[in-house]
C-alpha positions as CSV (number, residue, x, y, z in Angstrom):
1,X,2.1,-29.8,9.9
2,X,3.0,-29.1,5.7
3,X,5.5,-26.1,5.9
4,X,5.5,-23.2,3.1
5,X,9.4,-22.7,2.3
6,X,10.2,-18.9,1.6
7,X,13.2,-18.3,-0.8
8,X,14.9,-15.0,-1.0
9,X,14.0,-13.7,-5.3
10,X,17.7,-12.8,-5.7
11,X,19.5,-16.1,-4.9
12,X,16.9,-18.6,-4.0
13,X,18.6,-19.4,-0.7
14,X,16.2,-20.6,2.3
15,X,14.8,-17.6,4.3
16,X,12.2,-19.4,6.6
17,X,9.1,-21.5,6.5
18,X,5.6,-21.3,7.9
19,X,3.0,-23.4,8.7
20,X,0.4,-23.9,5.1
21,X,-3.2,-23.6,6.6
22,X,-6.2,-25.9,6.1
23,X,-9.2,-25.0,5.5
24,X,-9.8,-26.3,8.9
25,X,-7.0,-24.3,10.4
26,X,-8.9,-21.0,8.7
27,X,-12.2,-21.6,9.8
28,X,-10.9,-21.8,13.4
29,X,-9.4,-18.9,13.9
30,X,-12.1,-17.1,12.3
31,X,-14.7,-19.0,14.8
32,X,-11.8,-17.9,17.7
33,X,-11.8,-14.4,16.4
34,X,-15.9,-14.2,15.9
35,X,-16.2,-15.6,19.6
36,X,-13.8,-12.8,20.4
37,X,-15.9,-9.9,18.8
38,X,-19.4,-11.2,19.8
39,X,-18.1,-11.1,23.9
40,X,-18.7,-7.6,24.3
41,X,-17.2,-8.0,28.1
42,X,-14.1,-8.9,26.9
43,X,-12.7,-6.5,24.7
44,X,-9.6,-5.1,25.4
45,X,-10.0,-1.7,27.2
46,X,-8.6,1.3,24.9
47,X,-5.8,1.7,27.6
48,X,-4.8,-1.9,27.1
49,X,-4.7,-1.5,23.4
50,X,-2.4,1.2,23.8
51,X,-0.1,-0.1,26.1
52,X,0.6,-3.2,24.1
53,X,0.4,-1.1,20.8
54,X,3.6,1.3,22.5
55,X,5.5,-2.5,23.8
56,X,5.2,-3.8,20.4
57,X,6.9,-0.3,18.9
58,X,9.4,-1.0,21.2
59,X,10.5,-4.2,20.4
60,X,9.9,-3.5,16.7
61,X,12.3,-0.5,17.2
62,X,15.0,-2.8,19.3
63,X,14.4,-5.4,16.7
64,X,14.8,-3.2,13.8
65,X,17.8,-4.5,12.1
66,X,17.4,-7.9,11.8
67,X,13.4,-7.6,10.8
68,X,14.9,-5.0,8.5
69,X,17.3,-7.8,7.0
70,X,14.8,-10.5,7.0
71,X,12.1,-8.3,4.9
72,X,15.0,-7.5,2.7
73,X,16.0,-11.1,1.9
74,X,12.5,-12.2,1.3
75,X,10.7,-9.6,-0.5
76,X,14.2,-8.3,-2.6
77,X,13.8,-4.5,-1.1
78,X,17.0,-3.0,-0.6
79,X,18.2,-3.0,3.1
80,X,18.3,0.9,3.3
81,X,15.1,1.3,2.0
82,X,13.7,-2.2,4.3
83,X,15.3,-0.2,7.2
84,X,12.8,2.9,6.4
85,X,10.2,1.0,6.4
86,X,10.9,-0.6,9.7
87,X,11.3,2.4,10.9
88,X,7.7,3.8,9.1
89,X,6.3,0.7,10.9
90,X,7.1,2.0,14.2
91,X,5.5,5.4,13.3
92,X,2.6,3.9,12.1
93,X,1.9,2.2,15.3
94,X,2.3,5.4,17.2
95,X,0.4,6.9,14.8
96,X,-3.1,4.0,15.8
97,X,-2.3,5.5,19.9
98,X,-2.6,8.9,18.7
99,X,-5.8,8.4,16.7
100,X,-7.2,6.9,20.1
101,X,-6.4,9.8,22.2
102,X,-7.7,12.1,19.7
103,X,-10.8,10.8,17.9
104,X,-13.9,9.5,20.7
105,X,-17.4,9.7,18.3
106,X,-18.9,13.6,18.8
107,X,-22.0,15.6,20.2
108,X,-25.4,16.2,18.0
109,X,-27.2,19.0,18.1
110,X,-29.9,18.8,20.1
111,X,-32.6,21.6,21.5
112,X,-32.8,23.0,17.8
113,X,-36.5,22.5,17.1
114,X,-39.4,20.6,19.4
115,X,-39.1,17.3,18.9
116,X,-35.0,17.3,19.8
117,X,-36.2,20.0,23.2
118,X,-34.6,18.3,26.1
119,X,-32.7,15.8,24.9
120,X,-28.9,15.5,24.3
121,X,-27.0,12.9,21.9
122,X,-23.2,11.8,21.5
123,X,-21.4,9.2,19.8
124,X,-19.0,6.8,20.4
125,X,-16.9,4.3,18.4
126,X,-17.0,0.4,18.2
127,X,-14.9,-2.0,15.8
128,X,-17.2,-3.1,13.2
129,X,-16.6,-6.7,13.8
130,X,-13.7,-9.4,12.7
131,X,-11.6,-8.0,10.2
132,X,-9.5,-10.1,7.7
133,X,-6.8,-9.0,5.3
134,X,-4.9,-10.2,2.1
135,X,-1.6,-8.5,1.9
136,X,0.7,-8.3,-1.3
137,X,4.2,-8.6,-1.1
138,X,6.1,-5.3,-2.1
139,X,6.5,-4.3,1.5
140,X,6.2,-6.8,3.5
141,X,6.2,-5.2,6.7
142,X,4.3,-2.3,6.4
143,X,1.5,-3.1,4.9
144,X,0.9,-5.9,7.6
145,X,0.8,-3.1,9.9
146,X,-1.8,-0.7,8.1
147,X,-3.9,-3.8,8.0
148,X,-3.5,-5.3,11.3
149,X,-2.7,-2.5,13.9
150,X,-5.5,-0.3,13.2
151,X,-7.7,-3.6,13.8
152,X,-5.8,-4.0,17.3
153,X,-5.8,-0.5,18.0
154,X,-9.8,0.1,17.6
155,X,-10.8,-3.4,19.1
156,X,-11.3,-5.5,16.2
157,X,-9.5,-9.2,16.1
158,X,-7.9,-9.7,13.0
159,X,-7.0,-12.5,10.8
160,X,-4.5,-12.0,8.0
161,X,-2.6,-14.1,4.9
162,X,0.5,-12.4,4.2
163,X,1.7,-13.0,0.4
164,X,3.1,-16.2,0.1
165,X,6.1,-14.9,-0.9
166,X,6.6,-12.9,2.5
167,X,5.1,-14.1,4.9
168,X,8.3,-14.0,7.3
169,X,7.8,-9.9,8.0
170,X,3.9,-11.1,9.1
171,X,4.8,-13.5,11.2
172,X,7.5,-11.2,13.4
173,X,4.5,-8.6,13.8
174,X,1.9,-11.1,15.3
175,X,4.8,-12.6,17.4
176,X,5.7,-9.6,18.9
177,X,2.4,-8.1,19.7
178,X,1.7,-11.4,21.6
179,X,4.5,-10.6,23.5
180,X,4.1,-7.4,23.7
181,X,0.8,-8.9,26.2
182,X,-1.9,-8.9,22.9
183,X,-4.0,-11.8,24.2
184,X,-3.9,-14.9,21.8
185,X,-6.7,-15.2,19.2
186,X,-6.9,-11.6,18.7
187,X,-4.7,-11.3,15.5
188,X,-4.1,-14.7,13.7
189,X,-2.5,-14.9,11.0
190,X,-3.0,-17.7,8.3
191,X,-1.2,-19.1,5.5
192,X,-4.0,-20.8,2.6
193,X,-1.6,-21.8,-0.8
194,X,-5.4,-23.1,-1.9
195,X,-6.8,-19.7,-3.1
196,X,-10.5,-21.8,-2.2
197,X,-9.6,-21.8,1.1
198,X,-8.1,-18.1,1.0
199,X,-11.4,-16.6,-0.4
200,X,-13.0,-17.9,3.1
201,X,-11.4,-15.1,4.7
202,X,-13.7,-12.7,2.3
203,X,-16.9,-14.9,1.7
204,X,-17.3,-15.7,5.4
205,X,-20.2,-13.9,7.2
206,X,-18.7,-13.1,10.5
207,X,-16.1,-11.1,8.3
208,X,-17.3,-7.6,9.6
209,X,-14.2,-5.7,7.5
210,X,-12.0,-7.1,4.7
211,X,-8.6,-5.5,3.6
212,X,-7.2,-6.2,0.3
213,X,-3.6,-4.9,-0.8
214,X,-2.9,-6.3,-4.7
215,X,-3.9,-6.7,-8.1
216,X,-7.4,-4.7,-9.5
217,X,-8.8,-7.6,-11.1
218,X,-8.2,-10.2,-8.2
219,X,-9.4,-7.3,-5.6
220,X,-12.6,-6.3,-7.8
221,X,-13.3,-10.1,-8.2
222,X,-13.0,-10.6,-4.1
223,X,-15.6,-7.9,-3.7
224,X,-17.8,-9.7,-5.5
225,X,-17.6,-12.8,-3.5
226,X,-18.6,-10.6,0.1
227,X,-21.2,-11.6,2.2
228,X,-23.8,-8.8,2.8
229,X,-23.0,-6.2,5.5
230,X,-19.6,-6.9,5.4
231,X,-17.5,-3.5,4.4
232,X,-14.2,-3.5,2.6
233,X,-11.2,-1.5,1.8
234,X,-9.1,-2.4,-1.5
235,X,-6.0,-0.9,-2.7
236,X,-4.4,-2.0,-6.1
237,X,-1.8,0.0,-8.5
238,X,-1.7,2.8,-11.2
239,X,-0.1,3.8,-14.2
240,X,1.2,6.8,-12.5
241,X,1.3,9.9,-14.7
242,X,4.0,12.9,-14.1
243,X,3.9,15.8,-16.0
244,X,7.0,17.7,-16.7
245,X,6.5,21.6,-17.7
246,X,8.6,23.4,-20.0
247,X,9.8,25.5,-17.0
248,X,10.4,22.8,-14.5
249,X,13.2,22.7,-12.5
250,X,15.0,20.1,-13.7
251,X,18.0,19.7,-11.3
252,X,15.8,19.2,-8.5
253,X,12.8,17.0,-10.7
254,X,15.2,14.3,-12.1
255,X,16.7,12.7,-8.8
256,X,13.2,12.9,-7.6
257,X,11.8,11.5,-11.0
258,X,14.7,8.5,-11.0
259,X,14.1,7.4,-7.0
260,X,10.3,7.5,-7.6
261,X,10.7,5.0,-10.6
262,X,13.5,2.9,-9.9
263,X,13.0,2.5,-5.8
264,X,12.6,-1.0,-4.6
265,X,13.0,-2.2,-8.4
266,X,9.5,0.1,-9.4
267,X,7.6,-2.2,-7.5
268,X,5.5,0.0,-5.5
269,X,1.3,0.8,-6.7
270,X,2.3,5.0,-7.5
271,X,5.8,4.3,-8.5
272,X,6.7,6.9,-11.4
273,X,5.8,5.1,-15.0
274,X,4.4,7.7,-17.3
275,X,6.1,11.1,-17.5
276,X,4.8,13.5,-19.6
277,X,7.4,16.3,-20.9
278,X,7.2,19.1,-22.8
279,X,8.4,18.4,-26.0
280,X,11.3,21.0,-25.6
281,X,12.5,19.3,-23.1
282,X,11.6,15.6,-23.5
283,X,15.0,14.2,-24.7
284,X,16.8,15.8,-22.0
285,X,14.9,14.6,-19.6
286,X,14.8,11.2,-21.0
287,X,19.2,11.2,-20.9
288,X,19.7,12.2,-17.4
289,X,16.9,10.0,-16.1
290,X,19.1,7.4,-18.3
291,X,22.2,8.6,-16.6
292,X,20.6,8.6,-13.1
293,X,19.4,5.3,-13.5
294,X,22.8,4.1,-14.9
295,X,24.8,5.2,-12.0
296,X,22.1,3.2,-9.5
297,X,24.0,0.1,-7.6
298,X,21.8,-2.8,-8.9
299,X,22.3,-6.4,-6.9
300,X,21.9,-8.4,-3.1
301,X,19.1,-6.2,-1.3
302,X,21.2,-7.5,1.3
303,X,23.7,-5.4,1.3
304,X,23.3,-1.5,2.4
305,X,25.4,-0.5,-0.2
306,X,22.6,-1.5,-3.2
307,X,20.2,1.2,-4.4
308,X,17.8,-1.3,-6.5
309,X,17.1,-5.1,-5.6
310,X,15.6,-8.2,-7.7
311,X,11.6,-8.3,-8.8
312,X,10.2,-10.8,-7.1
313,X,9.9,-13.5,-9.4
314,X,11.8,-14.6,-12.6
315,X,8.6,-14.6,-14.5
316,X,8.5,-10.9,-13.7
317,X,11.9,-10.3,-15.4
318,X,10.4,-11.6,-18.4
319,X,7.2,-9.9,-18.3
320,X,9.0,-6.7,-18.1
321,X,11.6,-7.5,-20.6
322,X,8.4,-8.0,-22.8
323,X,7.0,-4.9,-22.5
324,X,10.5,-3.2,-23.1
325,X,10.6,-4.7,-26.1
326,X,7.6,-4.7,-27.6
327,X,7.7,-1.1,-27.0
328,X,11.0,-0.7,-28.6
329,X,10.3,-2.3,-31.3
330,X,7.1,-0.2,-32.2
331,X,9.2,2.5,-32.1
332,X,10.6,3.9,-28.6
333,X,14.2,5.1,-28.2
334,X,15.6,2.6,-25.4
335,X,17.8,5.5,-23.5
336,X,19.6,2.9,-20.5
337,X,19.0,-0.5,-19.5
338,X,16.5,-2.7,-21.1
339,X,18.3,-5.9,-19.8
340,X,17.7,-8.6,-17.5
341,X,21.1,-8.8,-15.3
342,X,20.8,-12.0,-13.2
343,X,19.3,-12.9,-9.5
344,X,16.0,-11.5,-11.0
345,X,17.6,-8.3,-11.8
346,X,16.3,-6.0,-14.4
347,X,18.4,-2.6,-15.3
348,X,16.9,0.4,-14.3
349,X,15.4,1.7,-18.4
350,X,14.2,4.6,-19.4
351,X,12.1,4.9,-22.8
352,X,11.7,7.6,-24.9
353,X,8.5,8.3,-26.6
354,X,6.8,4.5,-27.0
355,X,3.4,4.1,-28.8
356,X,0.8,5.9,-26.8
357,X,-0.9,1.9,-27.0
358,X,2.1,0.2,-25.9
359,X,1.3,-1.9,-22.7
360,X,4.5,0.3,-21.3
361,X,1.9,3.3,-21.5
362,X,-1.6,1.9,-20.4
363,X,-0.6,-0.8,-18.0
364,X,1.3,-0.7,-15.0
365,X,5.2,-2.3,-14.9
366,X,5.8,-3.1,-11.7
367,X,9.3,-2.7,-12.5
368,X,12.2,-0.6,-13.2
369,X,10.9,1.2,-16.2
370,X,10.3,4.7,-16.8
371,X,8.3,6.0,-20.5
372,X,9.4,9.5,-21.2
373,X,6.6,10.8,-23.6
374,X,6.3,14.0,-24.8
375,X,3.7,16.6,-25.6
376,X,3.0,19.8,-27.3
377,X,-0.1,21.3,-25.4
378,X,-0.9,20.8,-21.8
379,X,-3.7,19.8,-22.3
380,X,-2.5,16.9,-24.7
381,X,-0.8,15.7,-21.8
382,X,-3.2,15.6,-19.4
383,X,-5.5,13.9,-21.6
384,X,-3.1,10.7,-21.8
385,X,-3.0,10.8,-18.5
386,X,-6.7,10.4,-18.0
387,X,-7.2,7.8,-20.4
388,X,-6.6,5.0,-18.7
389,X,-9.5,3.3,-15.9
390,X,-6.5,3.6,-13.4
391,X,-6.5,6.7,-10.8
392,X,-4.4,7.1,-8.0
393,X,-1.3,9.7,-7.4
394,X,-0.6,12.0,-10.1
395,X,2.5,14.9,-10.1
396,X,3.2,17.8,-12.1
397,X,6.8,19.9,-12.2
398,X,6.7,23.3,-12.8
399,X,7.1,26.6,-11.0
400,X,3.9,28.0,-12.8
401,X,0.6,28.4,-10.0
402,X,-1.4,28.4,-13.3
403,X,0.0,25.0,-14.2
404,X,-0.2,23.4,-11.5
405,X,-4.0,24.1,-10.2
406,X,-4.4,23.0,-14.0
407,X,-3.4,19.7,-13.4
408,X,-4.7,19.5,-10.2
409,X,-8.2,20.6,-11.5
410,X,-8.0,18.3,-14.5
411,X,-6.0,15.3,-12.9
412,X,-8.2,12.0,-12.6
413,X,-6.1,11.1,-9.3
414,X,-6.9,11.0,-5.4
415,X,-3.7,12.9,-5.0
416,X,-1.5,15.3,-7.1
417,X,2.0,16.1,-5.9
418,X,3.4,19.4,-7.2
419,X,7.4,19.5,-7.6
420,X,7.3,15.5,-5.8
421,X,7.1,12.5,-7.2
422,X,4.0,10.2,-7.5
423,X,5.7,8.3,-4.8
424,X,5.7,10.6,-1.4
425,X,3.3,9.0,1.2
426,X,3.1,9.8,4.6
427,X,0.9,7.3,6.6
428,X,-1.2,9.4,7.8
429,X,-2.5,11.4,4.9
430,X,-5.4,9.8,3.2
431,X,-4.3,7.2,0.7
432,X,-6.9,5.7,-2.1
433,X,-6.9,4.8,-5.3
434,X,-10.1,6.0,-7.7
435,X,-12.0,3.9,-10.6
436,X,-10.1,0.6,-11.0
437,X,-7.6,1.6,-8.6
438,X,-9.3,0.5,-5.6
439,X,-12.6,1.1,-2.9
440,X,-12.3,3.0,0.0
441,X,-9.2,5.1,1.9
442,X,-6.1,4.1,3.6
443,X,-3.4,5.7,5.6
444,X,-3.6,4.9,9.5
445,X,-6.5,7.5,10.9
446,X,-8.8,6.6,7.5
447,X,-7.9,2.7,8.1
448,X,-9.6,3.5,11.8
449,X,-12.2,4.9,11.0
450,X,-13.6,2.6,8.8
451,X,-13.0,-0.6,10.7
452,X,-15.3,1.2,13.5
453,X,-18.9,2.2,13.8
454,X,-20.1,5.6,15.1
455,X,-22.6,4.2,18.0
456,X,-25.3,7.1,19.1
457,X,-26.8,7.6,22.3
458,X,-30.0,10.5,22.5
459,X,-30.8,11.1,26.3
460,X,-33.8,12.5,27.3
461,X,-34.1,14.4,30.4
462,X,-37.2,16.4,31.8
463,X,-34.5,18.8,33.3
464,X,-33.5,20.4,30.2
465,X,-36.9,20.4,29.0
């Protein structure tokens, strides 16, 4: 069997390997999963599901430093911040056994007119059918478990390709919830380097739900390629805009500003990118964001003592380095950074007022960049903002109620933080993005939901007639 070797982004040592999968190898465990699904008398009762659900947080709890380390050494996020999301992981997986106890279909009205006399009529919830997923790579472990445990916890066997260059997180997931007692074949994972073998998971008509975490234009081109009746849920990244007011808070804005741009090397679909400051303001803003980012501890995600790890690729370095040029030299004030620094490094960088065309401005980074820009009018601002076909978390800074409902009235965004940055997510709260930024809603209960199907039952009895 070939193996895939996975190399750690800031000092290509070995990490691990995997097994590449055939096209073979993925149209079996789809046929294992679809025999799986089509056996109605043998799914896995809810209270199995949770059981092994609450054994696998366990483990993943016991576990958590050394799956912390491992996520950090392939994917290049710092080991604090690979230790939080361990520790989101295990939250998240509580979070699927409390959506079970809570949410069981509902009652219809019935008895409201003559036709519905004498009749009663309730709900209930099925998985929709096999569900695959194509994960990306910025966090390794928890995005495996928002597309994978929801599937467990509702019923639904999964198959899933990790990115290729993280695979190693994926794997500790579907290990331990076989041994946390999840029978084999219901969650699979897969690793296709052929991306014609990979689009099987998406093309394949026993694929009742697809899950897609990654770019817009590979995501919108997968949803193209879907078989009919087959549902989906995408997720790709934004050009995040913040706006800054004149009477903003600034001691408590900028540390929130610098950690929502610079965390895990700005490699995150709502990192901070595009902050929009009154112009009275603007340069200030744009120095201590410089200073901030200056003082950050760039180097081995390894270590617990680094705030901002590698990109994951050396191609991305120079993508990046680029844009920060390009943008420079059409006119932005480079404030800090604008350097690669080694191990696929790139200095935290703030920009002061680039080209409202740059690429800096109207596409997203995906690295440690923030572009200060400022404005005049609000509505200037808001305007910019809204020019892009991107749409996912916005933000706005200011201790005005009048300012803020503005933006959030006028924002084209599924979500507008006031005084936080675009960043903040907790996984239950309904995540999406709009337009080009994606189809459909994430975070843990929304995941849930649509993997399932409400089922109805109307009753007719001559005793209530």
């Amino acid at each position: 069997m070939t193996q895939h070797s996975v190399y750690s982004p800031y000092d290509q040592s070995l990490v691990g390997q995997v097994a590449i999968s055939t096209a073979e190898d993925v149209d079996a465990a789809l046929a294992r999963a679809y025999a799986l699904f089509r056996d109605r008398k043998g799914w896995l009762p809810k209270i199995t599901r949770m059981q092994i659900l609450e054994r696998a947080a366990e483990l993943i709890g016991a576990r958590r430093q050394a799956i912390a380390l491992q996520a950090a050494r392939e994917g290049g996020k710092p080991l604090k911040d690979s230790l939080t999301e361990v520790d989101r992981g295990v939250e998240g997986i509580r979070n699927c056994i409390e959506v079970l106890r809570a949410d069981a279909g509902h009652v219809i009205p019935m008895g409201l007119n003559a036709i519905s006399t004498g009749k009663v009529a309730f709900t209930q919830l099925e998985p929709i059918g096999v569900v695959t997923a194509i994960s990306a790579f910025n966090h390794p472990f928890n995005l495996i478990i928002h597309q994978v445990i929801p599937a467990i916890a509702v019923g639904a066997p999964v198959v899933v390709k990790p990115a290729a260059n993280t695979p190693l997180s994926c794997k500790v997931i579907i290990d331990i919830l076989l041994e946390s007692g999840l029978p084999e074949g219901w969650a699979q994972m897969v690793m296709p380097l052929d991306t014609e073998v990979a689009g099987k998971l998406v093309a394949d008509p026993r694929v009742g739900f697809f899950s897609f975490i990654g770019s817009a234009p590979v995501g919108w081109m997968l949803r193209s390629k879907l078989a009919p009746g087959t549902r989906c849920a995408l997720e790709h990244g934004g050009v995040a805009p913040v706006i800054v007011a004149a009477d903003a808070d600034l001691d408590d804005a900028l540390p929130r500003l610098a950690r929502g741009g610079f965390w895990h090397a700005g490699q995150a679909c709502v990192s901070v990118q595009r902050v929009f400051c009154h112009r009275s303001i603007a340069r200030e803003v744009a120095q201590r964001l410089g200073e901030l980012g200056a003082g950050l501890k760039v180097g081995d995600p390894s270590s617990e003592q680094t705030d901002v790890g590698p990109l994951i690729h050396e191609r991305e370095v120079k993508r990046v380095g680029q844009w920060v040029e390009e943008a420079v030299t059409a006119g932005a004030e480079l404030i800090c950074g604008g350097a690669a620094l080694g191990n696929n490094c790139y200095a935290p960088t703030v920009l002061l007022d680039p080209p409202a065309d740059s690429q800096v401005m109207h596409k997203e980074v995906f690295g440690p960049v923030i572009v200060v820009y400022s404005y005049d009018q609000l509505d200037e601002a808001i305007a910019l903002a809204n020019a892009l076909p991107y749409a996912f978390q916005a933000a706005v800074f200011t201790r005005a109620l009048d300012t803020a409902m503005q933006c959030y009235q006028q924002f084209d965004a599924s979500a507008v933080m006031v005084n936080e940055n675009t960043l903040f997510r907790v996984d239950w709260m309904p995540f999406a993005g709009v337009r080009q930024s994606g189809h459909g809603v994430g975070g843990i209960p929304h995941t849930m939901k649509e993997m399932q199907t409400e089922k109805m039952m109307v009753w007719r009895s001559k005793v209530l007639e």
